[in-house]
N, C-alpha and C positions, 0 to 999 in steps of 0.2 A: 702183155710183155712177151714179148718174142727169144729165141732161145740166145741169140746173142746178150742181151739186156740179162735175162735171167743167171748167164754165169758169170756176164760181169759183176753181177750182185754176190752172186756166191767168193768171187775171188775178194772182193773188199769187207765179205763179213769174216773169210776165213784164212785171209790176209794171204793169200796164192798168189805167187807170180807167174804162172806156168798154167796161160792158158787151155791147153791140151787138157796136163794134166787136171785142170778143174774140170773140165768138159767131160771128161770120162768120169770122175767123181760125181760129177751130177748122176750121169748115166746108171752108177754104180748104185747111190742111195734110193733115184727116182724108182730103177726097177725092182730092189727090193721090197721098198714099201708098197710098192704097189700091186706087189704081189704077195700081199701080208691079207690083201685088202680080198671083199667078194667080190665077183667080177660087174656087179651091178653098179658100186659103189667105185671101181675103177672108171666105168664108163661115165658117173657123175661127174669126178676128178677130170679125165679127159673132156669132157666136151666144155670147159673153163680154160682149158688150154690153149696156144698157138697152135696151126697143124706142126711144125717142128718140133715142140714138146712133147705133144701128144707119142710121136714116133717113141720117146726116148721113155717116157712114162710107164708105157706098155711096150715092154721090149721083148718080146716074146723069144728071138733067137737066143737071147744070151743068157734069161732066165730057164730055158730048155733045156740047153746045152752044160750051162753050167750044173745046174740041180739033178735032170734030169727025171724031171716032174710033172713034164706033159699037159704043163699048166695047173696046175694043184695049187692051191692056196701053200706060203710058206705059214709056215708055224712056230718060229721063233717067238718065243713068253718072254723074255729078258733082255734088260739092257744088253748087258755084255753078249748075248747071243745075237742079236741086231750089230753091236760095235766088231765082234769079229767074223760077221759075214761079209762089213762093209770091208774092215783090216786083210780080210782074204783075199781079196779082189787088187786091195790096192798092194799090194806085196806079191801078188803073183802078176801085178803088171807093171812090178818095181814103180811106183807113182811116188812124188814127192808130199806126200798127202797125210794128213793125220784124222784118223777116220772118226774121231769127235766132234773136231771142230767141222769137216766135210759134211757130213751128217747133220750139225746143229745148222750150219750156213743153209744148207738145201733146205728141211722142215721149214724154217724160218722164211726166206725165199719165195717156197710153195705156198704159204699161210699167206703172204704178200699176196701173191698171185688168184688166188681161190677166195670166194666169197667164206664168208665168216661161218655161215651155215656148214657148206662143207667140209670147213676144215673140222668144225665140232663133230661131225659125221665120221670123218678117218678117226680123230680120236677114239671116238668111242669104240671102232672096231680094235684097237689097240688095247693088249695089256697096260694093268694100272702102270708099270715102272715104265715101260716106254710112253706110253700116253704123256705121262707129265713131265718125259724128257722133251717130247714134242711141242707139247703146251708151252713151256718155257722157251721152247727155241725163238 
């Protein structure tokens, strides 16, 4: 699935008409989770990817920049501490977005995209409460 395809999927799961605006919410969720993730298990995730996904997957500038983590694994344990990292982003870039459905549309998306194997691989690296927000998505 190439990255146009992938956020047209996101905007009819999570009923967006503001293509931008979902393109950045991809942007938004892809780079936190994946920086939730070890970088070994990133690079599993990437190489299932398109090279355009990939870029957006591991986003290192915005995840630097933003956190200021030098690449560090995030560590968000909780839903809601995942829901308002993603509601930060979409709020400080005024987006028409609702960061649960934005969130559940991508997981779901990416689970589309990725063999079955891997997606059970991120889960596992996931806290119980996000895990099974994932699982469901």
């Amino acid at each position: 699935m190439d990255k146009n395809s992938f956020i047209k999927r996101v905007m009819e799961l999570a009923n967006i008409e503001d293509r931008d605006a979902a393109e950045r919410g991809v942007q938004i969720v892809l780079s936190i989770l994946s920086y939730r993730l070890t970088e070994e298990e990133q690079s599993d995730v990437a190489a299932q990817l398109s090279h355009e996904l990939k870029r957006i997957w591991n986003n290192r500038v915005w995840i630097t920049n933003f956190f200021r983590l030098s690449g560090k694994r995030l560590k968000y344990r909780h839903l809601i501490e995942l829901m308002s990292l993603v509601d930060n982003e979409i709020k400080r870039e005024n987006l028409p977005l609702h960061s649960e459905a934005i969130t559940k549309a991508v997981f779901h998306t990416l689970k589309e995209q990725i063999s079955e194997g891997e997606s059970s691989d991120i889960a596992l690296m996931l806290p119980r409460e996000i895990r099974e927000f994932y699982k469901a998505a």
